[in-house]
DOVODREN-90559 format. One line per field, with one value per residue (C-alpha): chain; x, y, z; residue number from 1. Coordinates in Angstrom, 2 decimals, m for minus. Layout:
vexpa	A, ...
X	X, ...
Y	Y, ...
Z	Z, ...
guza	NUM, ...
This chain:
vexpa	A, A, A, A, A, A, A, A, A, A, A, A, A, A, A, A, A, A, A, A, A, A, A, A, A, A, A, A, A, A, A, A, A, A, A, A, A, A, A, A, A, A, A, A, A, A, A, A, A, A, A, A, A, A, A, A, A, A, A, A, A, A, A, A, A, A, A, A, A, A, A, A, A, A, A, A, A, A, A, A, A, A, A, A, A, A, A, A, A, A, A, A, A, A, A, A, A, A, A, A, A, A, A, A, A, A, A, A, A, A, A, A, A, A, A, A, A, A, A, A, A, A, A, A, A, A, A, A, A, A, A, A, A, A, A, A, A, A, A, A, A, A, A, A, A, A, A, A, A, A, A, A, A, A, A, A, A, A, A, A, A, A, A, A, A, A, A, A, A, A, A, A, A, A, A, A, A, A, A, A, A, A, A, A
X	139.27, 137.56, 135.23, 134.22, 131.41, 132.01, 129.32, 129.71, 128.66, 129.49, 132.93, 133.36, 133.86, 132.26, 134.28, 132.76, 133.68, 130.90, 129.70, 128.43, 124.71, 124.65, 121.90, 122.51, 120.16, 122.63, 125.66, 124.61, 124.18, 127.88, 128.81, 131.81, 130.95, 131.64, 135.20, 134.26, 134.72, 134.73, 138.01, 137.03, 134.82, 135.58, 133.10, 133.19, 130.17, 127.99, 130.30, 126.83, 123.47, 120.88, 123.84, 124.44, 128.58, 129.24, 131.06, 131.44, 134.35, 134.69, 137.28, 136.81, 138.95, 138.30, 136.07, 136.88, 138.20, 135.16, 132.34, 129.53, 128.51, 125.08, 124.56, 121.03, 120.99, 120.87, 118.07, 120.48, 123.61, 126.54, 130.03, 132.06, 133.19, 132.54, 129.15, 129.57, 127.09, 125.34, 123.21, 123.42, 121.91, 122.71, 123.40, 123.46, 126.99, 127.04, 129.40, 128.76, 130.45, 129.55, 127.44, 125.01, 127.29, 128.96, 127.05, 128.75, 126.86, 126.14, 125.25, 128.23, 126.31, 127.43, 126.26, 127.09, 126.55, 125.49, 127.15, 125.91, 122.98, 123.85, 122.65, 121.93, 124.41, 122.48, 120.40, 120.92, 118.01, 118.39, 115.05, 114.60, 115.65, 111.94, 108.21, 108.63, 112.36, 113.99, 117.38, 116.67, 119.11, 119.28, 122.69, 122.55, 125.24, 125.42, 127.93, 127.99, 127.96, 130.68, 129.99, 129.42, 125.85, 122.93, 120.41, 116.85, 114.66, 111.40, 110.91, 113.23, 111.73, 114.93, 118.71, 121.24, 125.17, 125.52, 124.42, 123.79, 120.71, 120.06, 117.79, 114.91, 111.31, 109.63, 107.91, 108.28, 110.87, 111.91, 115.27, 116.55, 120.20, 120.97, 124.38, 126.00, 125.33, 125.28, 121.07, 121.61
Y	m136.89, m136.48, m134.05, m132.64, m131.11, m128.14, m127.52, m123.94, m124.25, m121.47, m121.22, m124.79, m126.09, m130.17, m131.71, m134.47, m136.70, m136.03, m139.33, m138.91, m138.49, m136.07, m133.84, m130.28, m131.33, m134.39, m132.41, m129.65, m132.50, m133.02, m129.92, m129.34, m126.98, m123.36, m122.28, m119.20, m119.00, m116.25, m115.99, m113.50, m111.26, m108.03, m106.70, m103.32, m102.92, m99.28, m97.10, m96.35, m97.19, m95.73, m95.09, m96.42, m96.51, m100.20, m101.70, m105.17, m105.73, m109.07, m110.88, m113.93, m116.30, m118.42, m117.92, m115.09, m112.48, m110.33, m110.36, m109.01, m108.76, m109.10, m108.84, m109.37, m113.19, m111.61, m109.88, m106.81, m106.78, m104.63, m104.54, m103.01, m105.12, m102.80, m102.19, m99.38, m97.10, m100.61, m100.55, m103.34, m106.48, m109.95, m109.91, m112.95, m112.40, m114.06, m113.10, m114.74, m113.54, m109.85, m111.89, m113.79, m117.26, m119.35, m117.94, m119.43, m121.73, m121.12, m117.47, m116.51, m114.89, m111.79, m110.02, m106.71, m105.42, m102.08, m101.01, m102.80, m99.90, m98.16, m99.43, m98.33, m99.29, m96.97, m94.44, m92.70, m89.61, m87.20, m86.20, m82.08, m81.21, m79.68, m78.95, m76.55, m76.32, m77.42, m78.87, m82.74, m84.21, m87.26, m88.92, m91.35, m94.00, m95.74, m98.13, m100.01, m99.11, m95.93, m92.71, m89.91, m90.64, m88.77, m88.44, m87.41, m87.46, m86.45, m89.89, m88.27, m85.35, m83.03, m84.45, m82.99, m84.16, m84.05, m87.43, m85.38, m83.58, m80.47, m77.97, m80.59, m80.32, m83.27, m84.80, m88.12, m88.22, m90.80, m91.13, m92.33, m93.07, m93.36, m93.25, m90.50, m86.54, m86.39, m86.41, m83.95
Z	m132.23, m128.92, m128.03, m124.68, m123.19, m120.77, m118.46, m116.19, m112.65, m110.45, m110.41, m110.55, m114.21, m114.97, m118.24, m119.87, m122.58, m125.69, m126.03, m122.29, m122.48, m119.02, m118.77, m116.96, m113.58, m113.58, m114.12, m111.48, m108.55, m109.51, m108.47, m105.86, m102.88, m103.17, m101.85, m100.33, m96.86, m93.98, m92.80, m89.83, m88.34, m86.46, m84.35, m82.36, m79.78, m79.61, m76.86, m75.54, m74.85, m77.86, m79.50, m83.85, m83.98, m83.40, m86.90, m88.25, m90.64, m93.08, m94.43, m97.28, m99.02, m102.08, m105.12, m107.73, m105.21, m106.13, m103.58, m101.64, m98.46, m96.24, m92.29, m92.48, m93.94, m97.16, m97.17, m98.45, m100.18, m100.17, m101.59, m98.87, m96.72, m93.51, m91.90, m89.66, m87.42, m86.65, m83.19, m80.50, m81.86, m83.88, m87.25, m89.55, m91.93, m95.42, m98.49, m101.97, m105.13, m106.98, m109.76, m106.89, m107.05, m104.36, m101.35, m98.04, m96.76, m92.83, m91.68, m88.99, m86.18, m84.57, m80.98, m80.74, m77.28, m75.74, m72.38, m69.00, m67.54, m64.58, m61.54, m57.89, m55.38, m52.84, m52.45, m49.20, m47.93, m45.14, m44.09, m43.28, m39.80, m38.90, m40.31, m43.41, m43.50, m46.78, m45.78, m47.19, m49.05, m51.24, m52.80, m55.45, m55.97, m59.16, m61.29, m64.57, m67.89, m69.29, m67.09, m66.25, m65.42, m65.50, m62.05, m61.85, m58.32, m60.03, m62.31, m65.25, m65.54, m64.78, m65.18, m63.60, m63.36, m59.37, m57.50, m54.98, m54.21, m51.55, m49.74, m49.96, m48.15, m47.35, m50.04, m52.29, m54.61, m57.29, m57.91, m61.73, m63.03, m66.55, m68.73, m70.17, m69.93, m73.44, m72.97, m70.22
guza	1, 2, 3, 4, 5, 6, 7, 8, 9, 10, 11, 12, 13, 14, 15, 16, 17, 18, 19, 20, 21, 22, 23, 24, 25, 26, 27, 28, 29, 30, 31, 32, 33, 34, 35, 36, 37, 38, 39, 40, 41, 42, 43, 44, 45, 46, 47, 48, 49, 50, 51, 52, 53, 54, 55, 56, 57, 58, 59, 60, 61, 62, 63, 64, 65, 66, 67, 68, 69, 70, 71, 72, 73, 74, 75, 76, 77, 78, 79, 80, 81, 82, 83, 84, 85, 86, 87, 88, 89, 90, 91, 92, 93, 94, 95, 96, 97, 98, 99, 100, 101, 102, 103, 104, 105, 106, 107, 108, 109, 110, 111, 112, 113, 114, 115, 116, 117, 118, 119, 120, 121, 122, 123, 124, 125, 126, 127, 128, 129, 130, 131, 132, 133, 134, 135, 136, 137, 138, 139, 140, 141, 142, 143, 144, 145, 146, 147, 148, 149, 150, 151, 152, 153, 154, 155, 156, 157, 158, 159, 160, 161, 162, 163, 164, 165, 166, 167, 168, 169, 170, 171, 172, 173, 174, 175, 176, 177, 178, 179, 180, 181, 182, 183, 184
């Protein structure tokens, strides 16, 4: 009668015949690599700059079918799958199996991205017409990112929602651009 000894690694399962002296360090560099593998990676960036709602959403085959989940090179775990109000940034995405077995074994890197910032295309003044009259004007033109925009001519101390900029007196102003009049 032949007897076997079963040795548990992971998921992966060593047989050996009895009469094999193999100790378990032996047996463990015998060990087949883990099956789990990231299938795919959804990413959705922040709509806006400063703002938490990008997502990242994984998908594994292999192993037992029961796993967990870590964007931070597993530093944390989690069991869902989705990681949602996530800022811009790179995250480091790993999934082993829910007992702490048959961790992948390269860190898929993700870059979520915020919105390009606004930028001047011009910025165009009309100096007042005489001594003490205020009829200035400044206009502001901007692009990039998702609008509306926000302007400022006093270094960001006021926003308003008009690039555009009336009854000024002569004086220095600083004009200042910046997305979204959700701040406003």
């Amino acid at each position: 009668m032949n007897r076997w000894l079963i040795i548990l690694l992971g998921v992966c399962l060593l047989v050996l015949p009895s009469g094999v002296n193999a100790a378990v360090n032996e047996a463990s560099a015998l060990k087949e690599d883990c099956p789990l593998v990231i299938a795919s990676i959804d990413a959705e960036n922040p709509s806006d700059c400063n703002l938490n709602n990008g997502s990242i959403v994984i998908e594994v085959v292999g192993g037992n079918g029961a796993y967990e989940y870590s964007i931070n090179d597993g530093a944390t775990w989690q069991e869902s799958h989705r990681f949602q109000d996530l800022p811009a940034g790179t995250f480091l995405i790993i999934a082993r199996q829910l007992d702490g077995t048959c961790q992948t074994n390269v860190a898929e890197v993700v870059n979520l991205q915020g919105p390009d910032s606004p930028r001047f295309i011009s910025v165009t003044s009309n100096n007042p017409t005489d001594c003490g009259l205020e009829d200035g004007s400044i206009a502001i033109e901007a692009r990039g990112g998702t609008g509306p925009y926000g302007y400022s001519i006093d270094g960001g101390e006021t926003w308003g929602a008009s690039d555009q900029f009336l009854g000024l007196a002569a004086g220095v102003y600083r004009a200042m651009v910046r997305l979204s009049l959700i701040h406003i």
